[in-house]
Every structure is written in C-alpha cells, then in structure tokens.
C-alpha positions as CSV (number, residue, x, y, z in Angstrom):
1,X,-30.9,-11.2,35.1
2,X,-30.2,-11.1,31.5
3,X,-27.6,-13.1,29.6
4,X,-24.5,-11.4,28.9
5,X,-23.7,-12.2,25.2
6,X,-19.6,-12.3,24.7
7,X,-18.1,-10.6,21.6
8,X,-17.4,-13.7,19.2
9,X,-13.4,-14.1,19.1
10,X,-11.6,-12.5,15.9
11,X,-9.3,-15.0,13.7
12,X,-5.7,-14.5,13.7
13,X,-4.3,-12.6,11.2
14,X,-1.0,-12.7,9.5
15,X,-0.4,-9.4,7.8
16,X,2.6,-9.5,5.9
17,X,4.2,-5.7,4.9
18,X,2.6,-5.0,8.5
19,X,5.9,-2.7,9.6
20,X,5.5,-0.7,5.9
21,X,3.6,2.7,5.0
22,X,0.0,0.4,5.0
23,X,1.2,-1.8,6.8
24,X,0.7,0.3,9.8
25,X,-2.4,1.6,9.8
26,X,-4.1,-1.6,8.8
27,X,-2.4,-3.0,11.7
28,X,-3.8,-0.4,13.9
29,X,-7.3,-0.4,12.7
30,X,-7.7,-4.3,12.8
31,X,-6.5,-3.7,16.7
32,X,-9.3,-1.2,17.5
33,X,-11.6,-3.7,16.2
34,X,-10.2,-6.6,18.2
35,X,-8.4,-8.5,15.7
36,X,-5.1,-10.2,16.9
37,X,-2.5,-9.7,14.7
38,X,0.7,-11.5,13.6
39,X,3.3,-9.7,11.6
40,X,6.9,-10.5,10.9
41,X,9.7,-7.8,10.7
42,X,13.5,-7.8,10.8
43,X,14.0,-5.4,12.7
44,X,11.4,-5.5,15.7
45,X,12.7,-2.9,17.7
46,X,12.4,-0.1,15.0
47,X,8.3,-0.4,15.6
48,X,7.7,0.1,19.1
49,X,4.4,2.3,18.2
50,X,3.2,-1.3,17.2
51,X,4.1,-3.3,20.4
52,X,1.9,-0.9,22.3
53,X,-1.0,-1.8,20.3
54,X,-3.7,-4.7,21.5
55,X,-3.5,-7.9,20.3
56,X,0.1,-7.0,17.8
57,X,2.2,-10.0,18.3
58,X,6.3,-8.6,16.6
59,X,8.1,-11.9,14.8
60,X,11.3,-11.6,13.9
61,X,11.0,-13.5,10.5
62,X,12.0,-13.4,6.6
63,X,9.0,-13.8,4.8
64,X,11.3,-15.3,2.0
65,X,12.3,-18.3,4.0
66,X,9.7,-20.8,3.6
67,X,10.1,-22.1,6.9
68,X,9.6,-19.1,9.0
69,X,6.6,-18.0,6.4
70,X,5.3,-21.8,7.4
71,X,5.6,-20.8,11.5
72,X,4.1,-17.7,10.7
73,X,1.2,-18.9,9.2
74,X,0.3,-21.7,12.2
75,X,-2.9,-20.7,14.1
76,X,-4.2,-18.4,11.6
77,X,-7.1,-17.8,9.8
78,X,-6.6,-14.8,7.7
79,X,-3.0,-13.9,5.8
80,X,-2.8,-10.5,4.3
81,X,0.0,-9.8,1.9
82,X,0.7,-5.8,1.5
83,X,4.6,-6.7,0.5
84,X,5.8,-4.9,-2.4
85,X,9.2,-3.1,-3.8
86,X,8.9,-0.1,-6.4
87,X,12.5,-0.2,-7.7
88,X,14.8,-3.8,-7.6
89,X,17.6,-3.8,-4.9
90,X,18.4,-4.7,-1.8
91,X,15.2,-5.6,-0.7
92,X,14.9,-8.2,-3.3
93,X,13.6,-8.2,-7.2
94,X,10.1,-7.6,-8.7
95,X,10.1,-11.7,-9.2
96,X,10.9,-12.3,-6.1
97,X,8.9,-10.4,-4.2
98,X,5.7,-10.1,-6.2
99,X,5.4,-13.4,-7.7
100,X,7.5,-15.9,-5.7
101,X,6.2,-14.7,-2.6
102,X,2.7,-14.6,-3.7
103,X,3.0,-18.2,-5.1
104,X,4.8,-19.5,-1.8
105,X,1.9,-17.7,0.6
106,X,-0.5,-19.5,-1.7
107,X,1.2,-22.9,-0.9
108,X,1.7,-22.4,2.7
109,X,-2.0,-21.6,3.6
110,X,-2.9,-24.8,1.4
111,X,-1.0,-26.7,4.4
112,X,-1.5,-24.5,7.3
113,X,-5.2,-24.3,6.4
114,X,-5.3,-20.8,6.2
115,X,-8.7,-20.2,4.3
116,X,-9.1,-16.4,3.9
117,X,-6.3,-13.9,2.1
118,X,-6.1,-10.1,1.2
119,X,-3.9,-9.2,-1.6
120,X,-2.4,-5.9,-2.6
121,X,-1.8,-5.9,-6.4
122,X,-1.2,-2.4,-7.8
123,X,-4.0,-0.3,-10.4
124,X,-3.0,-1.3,-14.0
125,X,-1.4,-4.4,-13.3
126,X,-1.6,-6.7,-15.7
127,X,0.5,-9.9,-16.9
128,X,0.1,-9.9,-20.0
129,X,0.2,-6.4,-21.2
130,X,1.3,-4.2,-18.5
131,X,4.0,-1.6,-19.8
132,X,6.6,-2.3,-16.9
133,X,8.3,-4.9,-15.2
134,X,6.4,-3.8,-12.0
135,X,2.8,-4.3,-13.4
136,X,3.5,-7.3,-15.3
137,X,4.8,-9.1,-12.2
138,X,2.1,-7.4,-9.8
139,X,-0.6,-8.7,-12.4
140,X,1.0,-11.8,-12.5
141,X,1.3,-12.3,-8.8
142,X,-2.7,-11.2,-8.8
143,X,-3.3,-13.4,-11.2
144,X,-1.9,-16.5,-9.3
145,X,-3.5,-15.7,-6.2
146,X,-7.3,-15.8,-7.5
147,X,-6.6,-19.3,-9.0
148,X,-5.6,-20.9,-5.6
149,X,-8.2,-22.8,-4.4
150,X,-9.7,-23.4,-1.1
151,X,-9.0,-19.8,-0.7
152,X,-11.1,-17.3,-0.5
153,X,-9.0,-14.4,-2.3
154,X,-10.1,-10.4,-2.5
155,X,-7.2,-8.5,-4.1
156,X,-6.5,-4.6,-4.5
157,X,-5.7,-2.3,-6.8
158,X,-4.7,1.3,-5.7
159,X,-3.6,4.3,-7.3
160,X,-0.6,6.3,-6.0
161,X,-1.9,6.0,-1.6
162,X,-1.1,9.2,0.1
163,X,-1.1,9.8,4.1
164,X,1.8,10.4,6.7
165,X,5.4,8.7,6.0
166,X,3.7,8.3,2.2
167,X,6.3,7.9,-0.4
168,X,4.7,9.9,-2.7
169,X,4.3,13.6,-1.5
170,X,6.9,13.1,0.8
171,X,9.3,12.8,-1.2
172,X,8.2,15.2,-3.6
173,X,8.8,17.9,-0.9
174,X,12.0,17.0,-0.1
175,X,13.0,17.3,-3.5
176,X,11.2,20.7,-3.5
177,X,12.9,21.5,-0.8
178,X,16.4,21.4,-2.8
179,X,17.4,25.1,-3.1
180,X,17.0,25.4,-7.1
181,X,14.3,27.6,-8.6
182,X,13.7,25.3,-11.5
183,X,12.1,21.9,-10.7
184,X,12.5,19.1,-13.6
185,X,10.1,17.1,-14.0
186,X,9.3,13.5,-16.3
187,X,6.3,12.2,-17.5
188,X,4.4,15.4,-16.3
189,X,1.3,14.6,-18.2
190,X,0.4,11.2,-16.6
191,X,-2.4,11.3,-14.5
192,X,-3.4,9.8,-11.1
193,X,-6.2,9.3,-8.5
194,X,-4.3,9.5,-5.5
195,X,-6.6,7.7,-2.5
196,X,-6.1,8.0,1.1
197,X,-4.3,5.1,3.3
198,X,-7.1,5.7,5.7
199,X,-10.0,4.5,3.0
200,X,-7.8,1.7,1.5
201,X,-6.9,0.7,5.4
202,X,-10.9,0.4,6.1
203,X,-11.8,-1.2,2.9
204,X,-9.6,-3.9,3.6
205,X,-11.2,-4.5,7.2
206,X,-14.6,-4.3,5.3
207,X,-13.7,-6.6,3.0
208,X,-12.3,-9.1,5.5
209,X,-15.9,-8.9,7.3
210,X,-18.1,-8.9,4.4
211,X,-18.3,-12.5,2.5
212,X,-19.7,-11.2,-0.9
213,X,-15.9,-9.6,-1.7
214,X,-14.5,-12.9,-1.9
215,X,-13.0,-13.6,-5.4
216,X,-13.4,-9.9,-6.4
217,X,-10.8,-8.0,-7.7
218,X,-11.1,-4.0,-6.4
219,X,-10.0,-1.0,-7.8
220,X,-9.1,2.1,-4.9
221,X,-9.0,5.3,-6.7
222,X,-9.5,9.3,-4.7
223,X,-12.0,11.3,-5.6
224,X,-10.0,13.5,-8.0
225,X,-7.7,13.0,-11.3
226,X,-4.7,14.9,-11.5
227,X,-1.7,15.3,-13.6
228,X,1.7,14.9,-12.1
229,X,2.5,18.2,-12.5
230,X,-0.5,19.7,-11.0
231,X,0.0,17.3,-7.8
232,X,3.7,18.3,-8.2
233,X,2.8,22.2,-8.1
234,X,0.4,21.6,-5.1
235,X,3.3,20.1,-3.1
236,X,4.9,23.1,-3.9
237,X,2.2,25.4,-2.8
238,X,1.7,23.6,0.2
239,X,5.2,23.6,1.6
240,X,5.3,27.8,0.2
241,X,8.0,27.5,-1.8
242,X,8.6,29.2,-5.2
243,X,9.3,26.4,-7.7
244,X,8.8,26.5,-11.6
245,X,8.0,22.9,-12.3
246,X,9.0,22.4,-15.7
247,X,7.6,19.2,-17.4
248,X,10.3,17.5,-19.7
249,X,9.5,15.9,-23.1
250,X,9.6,11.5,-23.7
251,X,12.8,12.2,-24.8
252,X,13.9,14.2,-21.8
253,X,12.1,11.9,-19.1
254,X,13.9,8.5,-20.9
255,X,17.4,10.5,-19.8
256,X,16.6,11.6,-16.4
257,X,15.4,8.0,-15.6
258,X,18.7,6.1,-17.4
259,X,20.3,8.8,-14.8
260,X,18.8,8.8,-11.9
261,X,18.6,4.8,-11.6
262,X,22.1,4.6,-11.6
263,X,22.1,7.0,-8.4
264,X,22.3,5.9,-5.0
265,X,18.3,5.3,-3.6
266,X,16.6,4.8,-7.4
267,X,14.4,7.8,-7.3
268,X,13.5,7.5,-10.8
269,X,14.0,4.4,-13.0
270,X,13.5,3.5,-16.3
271,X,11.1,0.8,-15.3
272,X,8.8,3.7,-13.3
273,X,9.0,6.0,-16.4
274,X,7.6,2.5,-18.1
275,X,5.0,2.1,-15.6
276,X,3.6,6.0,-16.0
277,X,2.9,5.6,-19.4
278,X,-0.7,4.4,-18.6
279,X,-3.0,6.5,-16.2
280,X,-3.2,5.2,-12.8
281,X,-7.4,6.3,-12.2
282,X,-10.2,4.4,-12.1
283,X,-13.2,3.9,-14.1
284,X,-15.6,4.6,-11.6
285,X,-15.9,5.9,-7.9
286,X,-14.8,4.3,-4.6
287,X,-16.3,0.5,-5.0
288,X,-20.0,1.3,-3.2
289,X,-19.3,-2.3,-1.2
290,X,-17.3,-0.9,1.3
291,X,-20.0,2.6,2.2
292,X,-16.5,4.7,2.2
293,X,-16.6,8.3,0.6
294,X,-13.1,8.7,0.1
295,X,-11.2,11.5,1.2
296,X,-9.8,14.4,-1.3
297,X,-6.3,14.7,-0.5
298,X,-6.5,18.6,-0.1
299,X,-8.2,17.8,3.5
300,X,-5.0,15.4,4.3
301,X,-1.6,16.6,2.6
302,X,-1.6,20.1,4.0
303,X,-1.8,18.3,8.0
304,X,1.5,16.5,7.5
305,X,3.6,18.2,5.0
306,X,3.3,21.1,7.6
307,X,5.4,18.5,10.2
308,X,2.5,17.8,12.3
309,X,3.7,15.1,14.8
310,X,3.2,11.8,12.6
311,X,3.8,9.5,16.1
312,X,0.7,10.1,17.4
313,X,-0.8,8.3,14.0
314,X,-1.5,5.1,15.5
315,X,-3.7,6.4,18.4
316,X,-5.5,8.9,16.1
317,X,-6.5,5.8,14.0
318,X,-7.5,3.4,16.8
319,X,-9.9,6.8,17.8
320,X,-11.1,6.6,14.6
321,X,-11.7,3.4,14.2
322,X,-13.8,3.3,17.1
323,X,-15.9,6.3,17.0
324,X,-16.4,7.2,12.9
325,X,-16.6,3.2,11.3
C-alpha cells in the first residue's frame, strides 16, 4: 500500500487591512490555498462573507494599540500589512498610519518572532522626493520596513488597483451619474496603469511562496497607460451616459481641490492633486517572477459597473484560485 504523503501545514498569517478593498480577496485566495488567516477588524460583524471562508479567524482589534497588534501577532509566521488611508481623517493621519504603524509592525515581529512580511507601499512613493504627503510617508514607511532585520521583507508598489467595490471607477460612476451634462475634471492629463486586484492579490501569494522575492521591492502596473480623462470618458461609456468631460487647467484643478477638501468625504484634496503630478506607470511589464499576464481592465470594469452581484466575489475567487493558479 503506498504512503499517503500529507499536505505540509501553511504558517499563520496576519493580514492587516484584511476587511478593506485587497484586503478581501487576498484573504480569500490565501483560504483556497489553505493558508489560515488572522485579521483584525472593528467591526466583525460587517464581514460575514469572510467568516464563511476556511481557515479566516475575525479579531476584533485596533491595529494602533500596541498591545492588541502584540496578541495579534502571537503564533504567526507571516504578517502582511495592506493598511493605508488616501485622505487624513477619521481613520487616522498619513503619519500615523503609514509610518507609525509600519515602524510598530516592524518591532512587534522582532519580539513575537514573526520572520516573513508583505508590505503594500504605493507606485512613486518615495521619502525623499515624492510630491505629496501620501508618497513621502508611504516611501518612508517602505523605506523602514526593508531595513528591519531578521525579516525577510517583499514590498509593493501598485498603480491605481481596479476590481469590484474599487475606489477608483466606482466612484467615478457615481459622480457620472450626477445629472449634469458637463463633467469637470483636474489633473486630466496624468496618466496611470491601472492593474487588477486579482493579479496584485496572486502576486502577493506568489511572493509569499517563492524565496527569491525576499528583499525586493515590486512595481504592479496593467497592461495599458491611460490618461485620466480617457479612463474618465470610458467610465462614462460604460455606464451609457452622455457626459462631456472637460479637463480643467493647474490653475483650475488647485481650486477644485482647496474646495472639494473642505467637503464632507474628501473626494479631492490638495494633497491628491500633489500626488498626480507624477505618472503612476511602470517602466516595464508585470514583474516576470510571479508568471501573471495581467488583466486589461476592458475585460473587468464593464462586469461590475453593470451591477453584477459583487457578493458572490469571494466564491468566484476561491474557484479561481483552485482551478486557473
């Protein structure tokens, strides 16, 4: 009779941000692969399409509060740290958040002997020179990670990440949605590779698995360059409505972001007008280390801004997961 050979056990992860737009399908992809997975959340019972999910283990926890990141940590092997916040507010600032947090999770698996960490950092961000608030502390936080040691550190750096509940086409089409003919729009010219949550979701799994991403540093970038107004004017087309978008001048984008970040929400801040002043693509193609050809975003964005069912996400990933990687 031969020997039956059992699976070898999958480390503990802590995957902090694992209730957010990422968050979620990384969640559900490390499940269909058998991972068990830790993640803290405020508010458990908002994520019950989680809870069903094997191995997903709901904390109520503040990742802020050193002692509750400290219990989080215990038992595992792997953290992953996908928190971030776009605008300052209530959710805390771009110090807190992107370079306290980063500095604190560093610490605490120094103790907890928690030897492997994914980091989500942000294309362009950069310490030193980056043109916002948002990419100098995202660099910064980046930055500190890779100099921890006993840590083995791989950190990404995506353009704008599109898929269901995305913040970026989402909300773009419920501002198209408003019943004016004329849509207004800053900083029309700045360009992005907008890459699917799907291929940044696996690449992370890959890079968990694979030992030759340790230390690197990744950029995620789509197969395709646009301008803002031309992904603007797709929404558009997608959703059929009849909207002029009108690109407004420096002058003219500096006004509607003094505006519009004094408005309930933030939709548009001064510090984002800052951070669109440099193009958020990539040099070169989807890194070849993780075998993914990314997805173009015309196969994607028509399926859910045509209010497909986005529940049934989590199941459609775990399917995926185990038949197509």
């Amino acid at each position: 009779m031969p020997l039956r050979v059992e699976p070898a056990v999958k480390p503990l992860v802590c995957l902090l941000g694992g209730t957010g737009f990422v968050g979620g399908h990384l969640a559900a992809l490390l499940s269909a692969h058998g991972y068990r997975v830790r993640i803290p959340t405020r508010r458990a019972q908002r994520h019950r399409e989680l809870r069903v999910l094997p191995g997903i283990e709901l904390v109520d926890a503040d990742v802020h509060d050193t002692a509750a990141l400290r219990a989080l940590l215990h038992g595992c092997a792997v953290a992953v740290n996908l928190v971030a916040v776009l605008n300052e507010g209530h959710a805390g600032g771009f110090e807190d958040v992107h370079v306290k947090l980063p500095r604190n999770l560093v610490k605490l698996c120094g103790e907890g002997g928690v030897g492997r960490l994914l980091h989500m950092s942000a294309l362009n961000a950069d310490a030193a020179r980056g043109p916002s608030r948002y990419l100098k502390t995202k660099g910064e936080g980046e930055d500190l990670v890779h100099r921890a040691e006993d840590l083995q550190v791989t950190s990404f750096r995506p353009s704008v990440i599109f898929g269901p509940d995305d913040h970026f086409f989402n909300r773009f089409a419920c501002l198209l949605r408003m019943p004016a003919p004329v849509f207004p729009l800053a900083c029309p010219s700045a360009r992005f590779a907008p890459v699917f949550v799907g291929d940044v979701a696996q690449a992370m799994l890959a890079a968990l698995e694979d030992p030759r991403t340790i230390g690197q540093r990744y950029d995620l970038c789509g197969p395709h360059a646009y301008t803002l107004k031309e992904l603007v004017e797709y929404t558009a087309r997608v959703l059929r409505l009849r909207r002029r978008v009108m690109g407004l001048s420096p002058a003219l984008s500096r006004l509607q972001a003094a505006v519009m970040g004094h408005l309930p929400g933030k939709a548009f801040t001064h510090d984002n007008y800052l951070s669109l002043q440099v193009d958020s693509v990539c040099d070169g193609g989807f890194p070849a280390i993780f075998g993914i050809t990314p997805a173009a975003l015309e196969t994607v964005v028509p399926v859910y801004l045509s209010h497909r069912d986005q529940r049934g996400r989590y199941d459609e990933y775990r399917q995926r997961a185990r038949h197509h990687y």
